[in-house]
N, CA, C and O atoms as a GROMACS GRO file, in nm:
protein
  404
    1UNK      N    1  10.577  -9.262 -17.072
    1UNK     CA    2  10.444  -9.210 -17.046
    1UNK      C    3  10.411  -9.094 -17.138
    1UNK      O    4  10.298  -9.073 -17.182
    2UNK      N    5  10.518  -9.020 -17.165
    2UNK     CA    6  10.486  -8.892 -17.302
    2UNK      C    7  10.453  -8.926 -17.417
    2UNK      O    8  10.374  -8.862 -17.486
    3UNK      N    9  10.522  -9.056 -17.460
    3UNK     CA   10  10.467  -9.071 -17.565
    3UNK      C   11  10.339  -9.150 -17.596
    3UNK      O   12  10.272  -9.138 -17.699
    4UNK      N   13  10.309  -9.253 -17.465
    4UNK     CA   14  10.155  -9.281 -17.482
    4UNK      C   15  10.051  -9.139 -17.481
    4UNK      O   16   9.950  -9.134 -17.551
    5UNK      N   17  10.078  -9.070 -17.425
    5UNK     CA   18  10.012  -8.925 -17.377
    5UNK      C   19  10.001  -8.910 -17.534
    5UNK      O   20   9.890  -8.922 -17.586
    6UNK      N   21  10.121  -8.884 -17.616
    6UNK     CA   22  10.131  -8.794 -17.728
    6UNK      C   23  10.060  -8.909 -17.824
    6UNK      O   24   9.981  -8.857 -17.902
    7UNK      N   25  10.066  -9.004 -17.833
    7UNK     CA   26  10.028  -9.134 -17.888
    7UNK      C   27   9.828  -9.088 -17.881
    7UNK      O   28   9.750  -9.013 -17.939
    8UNK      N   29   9.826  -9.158 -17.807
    8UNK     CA   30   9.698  -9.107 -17.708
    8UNK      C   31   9.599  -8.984 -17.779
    8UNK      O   32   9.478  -8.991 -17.799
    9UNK      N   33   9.682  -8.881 -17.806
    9UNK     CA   34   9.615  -8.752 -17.844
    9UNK      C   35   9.615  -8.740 -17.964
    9UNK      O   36   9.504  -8.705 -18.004
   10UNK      N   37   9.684  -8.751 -18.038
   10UNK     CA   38   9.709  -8.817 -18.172
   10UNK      C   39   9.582  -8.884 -18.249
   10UNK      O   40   9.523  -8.849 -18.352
   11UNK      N   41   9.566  -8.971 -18.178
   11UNK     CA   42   9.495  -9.071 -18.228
   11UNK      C   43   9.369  -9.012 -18.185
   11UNK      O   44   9.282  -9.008 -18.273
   12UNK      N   45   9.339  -8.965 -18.069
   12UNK     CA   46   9.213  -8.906 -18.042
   12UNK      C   47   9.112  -8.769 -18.163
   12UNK      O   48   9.005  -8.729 -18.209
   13UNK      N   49   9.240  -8.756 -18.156
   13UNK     CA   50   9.270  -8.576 -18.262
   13UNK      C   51   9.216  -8.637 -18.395
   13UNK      O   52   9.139  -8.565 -18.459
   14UNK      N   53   9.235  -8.712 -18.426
   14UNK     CA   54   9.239  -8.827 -18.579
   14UNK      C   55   9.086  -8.796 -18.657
   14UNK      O   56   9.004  -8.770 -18.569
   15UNK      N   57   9.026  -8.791 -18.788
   15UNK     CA   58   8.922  -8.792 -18.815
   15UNK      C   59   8.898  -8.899 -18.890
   15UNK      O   60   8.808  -8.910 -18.974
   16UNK      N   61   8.972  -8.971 -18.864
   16UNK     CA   62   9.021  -9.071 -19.032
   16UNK      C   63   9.034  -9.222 -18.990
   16UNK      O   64   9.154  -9.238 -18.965
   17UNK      N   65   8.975  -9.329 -18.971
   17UNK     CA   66   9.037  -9.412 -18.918
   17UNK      C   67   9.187  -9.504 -18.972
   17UNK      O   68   9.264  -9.541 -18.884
   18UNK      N   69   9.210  -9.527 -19.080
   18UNK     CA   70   9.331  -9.509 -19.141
   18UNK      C   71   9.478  -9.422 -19.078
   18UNK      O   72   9.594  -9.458 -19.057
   19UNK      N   73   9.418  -9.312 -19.063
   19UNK     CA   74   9.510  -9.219 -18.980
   19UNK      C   75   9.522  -9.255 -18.822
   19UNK      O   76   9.616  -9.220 -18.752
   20UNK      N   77   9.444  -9.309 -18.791
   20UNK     CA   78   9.429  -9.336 -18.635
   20UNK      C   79   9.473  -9.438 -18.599
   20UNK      O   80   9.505  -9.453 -18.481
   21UNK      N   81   9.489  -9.557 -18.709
   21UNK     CA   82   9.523  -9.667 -18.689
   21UNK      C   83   9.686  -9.676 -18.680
   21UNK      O   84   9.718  -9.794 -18.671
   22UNK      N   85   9.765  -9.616 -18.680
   22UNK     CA   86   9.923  -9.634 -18.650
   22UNK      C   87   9.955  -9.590 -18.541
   22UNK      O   88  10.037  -9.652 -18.475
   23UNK      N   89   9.883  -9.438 -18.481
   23UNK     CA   90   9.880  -9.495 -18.331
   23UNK      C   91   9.822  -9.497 -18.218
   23UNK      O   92   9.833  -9.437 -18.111
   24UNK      N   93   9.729  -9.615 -18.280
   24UNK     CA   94   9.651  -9.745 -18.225
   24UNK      C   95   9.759  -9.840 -18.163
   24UNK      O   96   9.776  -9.896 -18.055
   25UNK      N   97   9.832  -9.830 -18.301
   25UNK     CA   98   9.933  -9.954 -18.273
   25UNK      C   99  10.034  -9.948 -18.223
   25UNK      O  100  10.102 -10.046 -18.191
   26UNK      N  101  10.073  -9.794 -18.199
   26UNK     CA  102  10.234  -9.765 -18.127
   26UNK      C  103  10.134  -9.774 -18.001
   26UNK      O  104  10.151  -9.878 -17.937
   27UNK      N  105  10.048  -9.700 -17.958
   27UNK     CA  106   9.970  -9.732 -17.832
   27UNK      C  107   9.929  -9.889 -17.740
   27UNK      O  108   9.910  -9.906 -17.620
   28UNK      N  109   9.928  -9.970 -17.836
   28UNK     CA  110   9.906 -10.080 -17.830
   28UNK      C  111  10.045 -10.136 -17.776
   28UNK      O  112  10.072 -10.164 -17.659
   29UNK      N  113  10.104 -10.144 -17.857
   29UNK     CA  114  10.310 -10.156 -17.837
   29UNK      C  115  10.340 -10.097 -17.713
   29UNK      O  116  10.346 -10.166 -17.612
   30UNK      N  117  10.357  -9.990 -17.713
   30UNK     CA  118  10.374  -9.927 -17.547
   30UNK      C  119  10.344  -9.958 -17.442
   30UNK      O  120  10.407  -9.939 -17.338
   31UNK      N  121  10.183 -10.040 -17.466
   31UNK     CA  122  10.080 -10.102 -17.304
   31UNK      C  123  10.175 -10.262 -17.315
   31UNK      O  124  10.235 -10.314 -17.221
   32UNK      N  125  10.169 -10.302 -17.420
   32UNK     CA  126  10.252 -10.409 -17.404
   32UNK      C  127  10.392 -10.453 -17.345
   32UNK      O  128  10.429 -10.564 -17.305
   33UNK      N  129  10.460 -10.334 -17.351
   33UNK     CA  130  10.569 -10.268 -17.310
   33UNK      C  131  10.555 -10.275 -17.130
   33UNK      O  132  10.599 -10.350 -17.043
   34UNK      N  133  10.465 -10.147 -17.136
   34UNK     CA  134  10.439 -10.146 -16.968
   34UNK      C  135  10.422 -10.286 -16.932
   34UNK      O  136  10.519 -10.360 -16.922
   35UNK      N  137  10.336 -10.314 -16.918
   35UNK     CA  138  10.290 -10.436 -16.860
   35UNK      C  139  10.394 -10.531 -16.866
   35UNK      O  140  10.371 -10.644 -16.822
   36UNK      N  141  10.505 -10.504 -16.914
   36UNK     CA  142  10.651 -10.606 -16.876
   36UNK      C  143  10.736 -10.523 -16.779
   36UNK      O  144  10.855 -10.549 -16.758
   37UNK      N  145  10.661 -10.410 -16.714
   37UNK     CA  146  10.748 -10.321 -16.628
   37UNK      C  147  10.726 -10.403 -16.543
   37UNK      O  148  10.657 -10.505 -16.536
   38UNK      N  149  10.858 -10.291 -16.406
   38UNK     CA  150  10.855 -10.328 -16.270
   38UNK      C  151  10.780 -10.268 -16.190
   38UNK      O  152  10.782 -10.146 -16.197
   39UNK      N  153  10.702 -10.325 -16.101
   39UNK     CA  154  10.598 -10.258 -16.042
   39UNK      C  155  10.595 -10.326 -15.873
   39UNK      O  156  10.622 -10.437 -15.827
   40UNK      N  157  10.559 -10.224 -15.824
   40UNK     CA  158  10.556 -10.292 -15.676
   40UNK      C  159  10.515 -10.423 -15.611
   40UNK      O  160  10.399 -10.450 -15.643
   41UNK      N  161  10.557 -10.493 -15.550
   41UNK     CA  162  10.510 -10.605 -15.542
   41UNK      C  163  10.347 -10.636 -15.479
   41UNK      O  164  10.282 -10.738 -15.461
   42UNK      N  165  10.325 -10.505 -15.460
   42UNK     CA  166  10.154 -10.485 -15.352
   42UNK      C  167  10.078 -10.451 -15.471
   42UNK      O  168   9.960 -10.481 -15.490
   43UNK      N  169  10.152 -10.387 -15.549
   43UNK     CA  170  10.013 -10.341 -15.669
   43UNK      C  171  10.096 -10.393 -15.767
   43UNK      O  172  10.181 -10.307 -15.790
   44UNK      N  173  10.119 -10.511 -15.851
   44UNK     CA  174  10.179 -10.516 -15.930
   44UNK      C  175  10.047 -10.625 -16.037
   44UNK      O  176  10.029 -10.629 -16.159
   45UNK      N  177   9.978 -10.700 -15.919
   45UNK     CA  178   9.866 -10.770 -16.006
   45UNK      C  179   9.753 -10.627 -16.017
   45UNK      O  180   9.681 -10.643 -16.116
   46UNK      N  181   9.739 -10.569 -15.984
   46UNK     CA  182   9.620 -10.426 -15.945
   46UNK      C  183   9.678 -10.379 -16.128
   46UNK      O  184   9.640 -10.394 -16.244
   47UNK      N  185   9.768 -10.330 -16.068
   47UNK     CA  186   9.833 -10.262 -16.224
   47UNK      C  187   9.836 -10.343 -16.372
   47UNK      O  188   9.749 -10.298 -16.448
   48UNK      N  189   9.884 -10.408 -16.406
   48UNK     CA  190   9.881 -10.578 -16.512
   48UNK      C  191   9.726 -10.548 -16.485
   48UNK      O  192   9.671 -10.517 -16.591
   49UNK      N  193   9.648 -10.548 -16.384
   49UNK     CA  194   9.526 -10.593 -16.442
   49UNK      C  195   9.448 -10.491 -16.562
   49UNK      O  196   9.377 -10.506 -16.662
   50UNK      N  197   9.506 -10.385 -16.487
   50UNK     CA  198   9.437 -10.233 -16.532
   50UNK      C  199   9.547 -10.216 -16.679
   50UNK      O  200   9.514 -10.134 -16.765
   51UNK      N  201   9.606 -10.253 -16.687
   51UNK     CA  202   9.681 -10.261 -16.851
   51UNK      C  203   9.662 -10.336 -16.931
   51UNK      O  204   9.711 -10.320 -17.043
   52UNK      N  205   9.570 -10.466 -16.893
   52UNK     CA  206   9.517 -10.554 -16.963
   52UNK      C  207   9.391 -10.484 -17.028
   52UNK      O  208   9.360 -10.486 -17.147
   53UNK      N  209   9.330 -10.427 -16.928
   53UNK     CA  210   9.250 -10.391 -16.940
   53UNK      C  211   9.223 -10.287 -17.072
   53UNK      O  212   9.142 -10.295 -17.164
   54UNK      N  213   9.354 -10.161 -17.032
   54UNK     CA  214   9.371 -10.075 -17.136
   54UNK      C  215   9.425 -10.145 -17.292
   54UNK      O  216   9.417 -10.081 -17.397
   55UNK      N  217   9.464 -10.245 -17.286
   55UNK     CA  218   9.514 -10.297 -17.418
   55UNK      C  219   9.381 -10.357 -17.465
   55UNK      O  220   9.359 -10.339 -17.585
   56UNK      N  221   9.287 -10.426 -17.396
   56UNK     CA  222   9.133 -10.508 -17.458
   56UNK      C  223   9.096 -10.343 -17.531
   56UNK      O  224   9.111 -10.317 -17.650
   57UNK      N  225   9.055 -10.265 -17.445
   57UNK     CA  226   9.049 -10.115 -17.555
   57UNK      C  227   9.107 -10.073 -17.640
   57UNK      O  228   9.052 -10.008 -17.729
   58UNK      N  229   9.249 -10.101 -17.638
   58UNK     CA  230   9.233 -10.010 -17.747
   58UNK      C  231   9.254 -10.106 -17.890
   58UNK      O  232   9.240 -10.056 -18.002
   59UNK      N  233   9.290 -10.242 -17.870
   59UNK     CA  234   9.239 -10.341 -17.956
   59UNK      C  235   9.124 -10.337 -18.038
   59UNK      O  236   9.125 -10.371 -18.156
   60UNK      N  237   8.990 -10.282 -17.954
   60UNK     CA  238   8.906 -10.254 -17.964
   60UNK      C  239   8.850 -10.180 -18.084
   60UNK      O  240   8.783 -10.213 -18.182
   61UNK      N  241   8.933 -10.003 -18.014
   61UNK     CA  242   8.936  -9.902 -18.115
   61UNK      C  243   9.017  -9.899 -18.181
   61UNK      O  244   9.039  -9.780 -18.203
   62UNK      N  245   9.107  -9.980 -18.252
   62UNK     CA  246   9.201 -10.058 -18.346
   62UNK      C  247   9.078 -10.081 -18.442
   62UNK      O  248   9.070 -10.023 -18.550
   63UNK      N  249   8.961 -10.187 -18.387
   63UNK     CA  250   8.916 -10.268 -18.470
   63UNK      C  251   8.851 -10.157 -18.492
   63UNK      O  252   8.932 -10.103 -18.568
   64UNK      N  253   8.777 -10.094 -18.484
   64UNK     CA  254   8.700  -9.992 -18.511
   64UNK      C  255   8.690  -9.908 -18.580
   64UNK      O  256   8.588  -9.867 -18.635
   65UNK      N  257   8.850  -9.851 -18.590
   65UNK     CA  258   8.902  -9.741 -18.691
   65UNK      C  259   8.910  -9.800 -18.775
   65UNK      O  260   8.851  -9.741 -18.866
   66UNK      N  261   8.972  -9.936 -18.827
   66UNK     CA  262   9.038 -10.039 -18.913
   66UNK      C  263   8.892 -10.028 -19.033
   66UNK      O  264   8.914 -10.033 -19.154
   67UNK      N  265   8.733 -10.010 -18.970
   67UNK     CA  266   8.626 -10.040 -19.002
   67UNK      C  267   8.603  -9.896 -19.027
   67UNK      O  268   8.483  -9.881 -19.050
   68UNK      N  269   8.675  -9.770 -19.034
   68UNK     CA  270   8.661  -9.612 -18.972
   68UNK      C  271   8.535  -9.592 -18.929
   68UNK      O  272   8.466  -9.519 -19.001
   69UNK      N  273   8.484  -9.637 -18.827
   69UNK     CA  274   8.373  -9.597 -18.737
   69UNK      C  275   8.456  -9.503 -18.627
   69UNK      O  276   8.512  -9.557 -18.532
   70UNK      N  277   8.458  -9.388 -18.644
   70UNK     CA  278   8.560  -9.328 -18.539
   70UNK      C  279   8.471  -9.280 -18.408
   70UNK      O  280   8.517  -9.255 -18.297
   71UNK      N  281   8.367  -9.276 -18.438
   71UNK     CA  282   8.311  -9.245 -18.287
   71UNK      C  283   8.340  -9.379 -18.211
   71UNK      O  284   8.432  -9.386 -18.129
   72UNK      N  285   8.276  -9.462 -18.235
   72UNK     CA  286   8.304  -9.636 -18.127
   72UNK      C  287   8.430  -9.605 -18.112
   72UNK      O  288   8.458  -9.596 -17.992
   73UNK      N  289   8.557  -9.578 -18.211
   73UNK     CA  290   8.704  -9.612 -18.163
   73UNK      C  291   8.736  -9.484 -18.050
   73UNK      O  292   8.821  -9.479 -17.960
   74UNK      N  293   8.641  -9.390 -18.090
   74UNK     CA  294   8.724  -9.250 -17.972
   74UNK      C  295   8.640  -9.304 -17.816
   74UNK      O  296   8.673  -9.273 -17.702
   75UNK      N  297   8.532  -9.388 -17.855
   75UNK     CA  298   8.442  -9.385 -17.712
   75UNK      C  299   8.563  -9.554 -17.622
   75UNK      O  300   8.550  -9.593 -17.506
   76UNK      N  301   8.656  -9.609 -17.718
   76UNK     CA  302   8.750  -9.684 -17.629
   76UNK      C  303   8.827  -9.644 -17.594
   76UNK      O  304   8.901  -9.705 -17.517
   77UNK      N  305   8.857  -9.470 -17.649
   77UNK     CA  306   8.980  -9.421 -17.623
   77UNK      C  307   8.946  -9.354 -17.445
   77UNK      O  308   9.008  -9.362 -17.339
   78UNK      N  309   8.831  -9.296 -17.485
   78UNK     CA  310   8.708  -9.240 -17.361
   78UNK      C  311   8.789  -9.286 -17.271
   78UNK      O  312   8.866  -9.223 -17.200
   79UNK      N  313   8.754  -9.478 -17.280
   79UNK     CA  314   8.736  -9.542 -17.164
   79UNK      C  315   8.890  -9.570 -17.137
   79UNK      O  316   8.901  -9.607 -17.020
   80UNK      N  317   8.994  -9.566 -17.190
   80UNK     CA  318   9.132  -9.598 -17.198
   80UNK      C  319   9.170  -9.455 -17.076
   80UNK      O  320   9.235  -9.460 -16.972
   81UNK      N  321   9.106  -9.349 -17.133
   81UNK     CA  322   9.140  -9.215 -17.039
   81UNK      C  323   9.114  -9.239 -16.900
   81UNK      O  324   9.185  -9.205 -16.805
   82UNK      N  325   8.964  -9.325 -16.896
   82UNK     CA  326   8.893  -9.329 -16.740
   82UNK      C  327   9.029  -9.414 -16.702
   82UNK      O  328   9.114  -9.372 -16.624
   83UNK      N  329   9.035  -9.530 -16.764
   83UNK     CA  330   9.135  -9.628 -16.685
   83UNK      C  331   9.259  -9.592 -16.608
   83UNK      O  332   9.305  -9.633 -16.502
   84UNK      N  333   9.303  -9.486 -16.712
   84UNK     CA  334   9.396  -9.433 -16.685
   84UNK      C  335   9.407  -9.317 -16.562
   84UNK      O  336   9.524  -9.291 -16.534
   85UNK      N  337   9.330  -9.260 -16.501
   85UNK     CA  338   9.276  -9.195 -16.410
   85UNK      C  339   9.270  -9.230 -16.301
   85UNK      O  340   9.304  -9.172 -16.198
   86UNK      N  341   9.203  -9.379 -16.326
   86UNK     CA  342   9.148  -9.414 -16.194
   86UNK      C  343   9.288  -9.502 -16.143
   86UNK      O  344   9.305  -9.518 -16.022
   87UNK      N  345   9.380  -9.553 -16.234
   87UNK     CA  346   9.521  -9.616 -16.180
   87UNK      C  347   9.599  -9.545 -16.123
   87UNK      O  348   9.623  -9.550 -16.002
   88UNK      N  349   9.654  -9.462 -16.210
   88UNK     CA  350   9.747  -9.326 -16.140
   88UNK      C  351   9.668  -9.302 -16.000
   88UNK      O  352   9.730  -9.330 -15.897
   89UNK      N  353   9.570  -9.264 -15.991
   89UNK     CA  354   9.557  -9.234 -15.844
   89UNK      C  355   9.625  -9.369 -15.725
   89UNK      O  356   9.690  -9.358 -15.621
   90UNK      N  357   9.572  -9.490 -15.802
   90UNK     CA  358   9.610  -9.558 -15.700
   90UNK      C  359   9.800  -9.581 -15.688
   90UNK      O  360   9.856  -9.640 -15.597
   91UNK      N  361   9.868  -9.515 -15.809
   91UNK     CA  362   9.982  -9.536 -15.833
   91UNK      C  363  10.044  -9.436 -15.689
   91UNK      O  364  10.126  -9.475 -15.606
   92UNK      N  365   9.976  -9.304 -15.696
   92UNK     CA  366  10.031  -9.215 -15.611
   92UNK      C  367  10.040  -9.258 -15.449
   92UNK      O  368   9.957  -9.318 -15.381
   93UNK      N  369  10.159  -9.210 -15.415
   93UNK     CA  370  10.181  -9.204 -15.262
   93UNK      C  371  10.156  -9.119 -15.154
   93UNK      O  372  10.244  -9.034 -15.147
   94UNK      N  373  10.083  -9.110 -15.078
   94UNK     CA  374  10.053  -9.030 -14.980
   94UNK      C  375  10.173  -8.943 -14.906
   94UNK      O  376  10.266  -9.016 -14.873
   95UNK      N  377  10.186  -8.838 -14.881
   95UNK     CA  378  10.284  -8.777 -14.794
   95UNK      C  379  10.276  -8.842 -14.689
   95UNK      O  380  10.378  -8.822 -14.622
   96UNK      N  381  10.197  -8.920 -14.633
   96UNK     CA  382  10.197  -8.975 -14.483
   96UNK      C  383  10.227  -9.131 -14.513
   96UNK      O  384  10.271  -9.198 -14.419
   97UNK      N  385  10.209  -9.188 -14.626
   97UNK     CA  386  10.282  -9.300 -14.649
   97UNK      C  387  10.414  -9.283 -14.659
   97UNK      O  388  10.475  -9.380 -14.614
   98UNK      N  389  10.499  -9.177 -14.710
   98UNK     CA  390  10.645  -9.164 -14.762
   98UNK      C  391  10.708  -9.125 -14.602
   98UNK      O  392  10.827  -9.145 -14.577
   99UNK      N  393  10.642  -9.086 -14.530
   99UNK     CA  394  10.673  -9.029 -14.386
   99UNK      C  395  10.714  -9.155 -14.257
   99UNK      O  396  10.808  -9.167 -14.179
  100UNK      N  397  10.588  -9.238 -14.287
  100UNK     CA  398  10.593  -9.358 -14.197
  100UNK      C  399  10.579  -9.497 -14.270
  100UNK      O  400  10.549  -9.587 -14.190
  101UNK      N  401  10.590  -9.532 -14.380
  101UNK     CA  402  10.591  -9.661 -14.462
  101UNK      C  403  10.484  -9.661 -14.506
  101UNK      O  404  10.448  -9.753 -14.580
   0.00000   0.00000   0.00000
């Protein structure tokens, strides 16, 4: 997860699409990665979906930078952040779930 983070910021930080495009692609590699993780069996299609999701993005802003239009590629990165936001929450466990199942 640090190094998508560091991946992630990197690429965001980028002014160049050339420069942005390597990691695009370690970013890209990594979601591909996850998405062969182990994941709970209750959220495990929830999650895969939401990493599919994040990989159609940043494919996206791959293609984008590749073209260096870097605003379109930072506005998939945008949306790669929301995704990422709105999963982790559902990743987290309640103190009252860890208490009683």
């Amino acid at each position: 997860m640090k190094e998508m983070a560091f991946e992630y910021k990197q690429a965001y930080d980028t002014t160049d699409g050339s420069n942005m495009t390597p990691h695009l692609e370690r970013l890209i590699a990594l979601t591909e990665q996850a998405i062969q993780g182990n994941f709970a069996e209750d959220k495990a299609e929830s999650f895969k979906h939401g990493l599919q999701q994040v990989l159609t993005q940043l494919q996206q802003a791959k293609t984008e930078a590749q073209h260096n239009n870097i605003e379109a590629a930072k506005s998939h990165l945008r949306e790669v952040d929301t995704l990422r936001k709105d999963y982790h929450k559902q990743r987290k466990v309640s103190f009252w779930q860890l208490l009683f199942g």
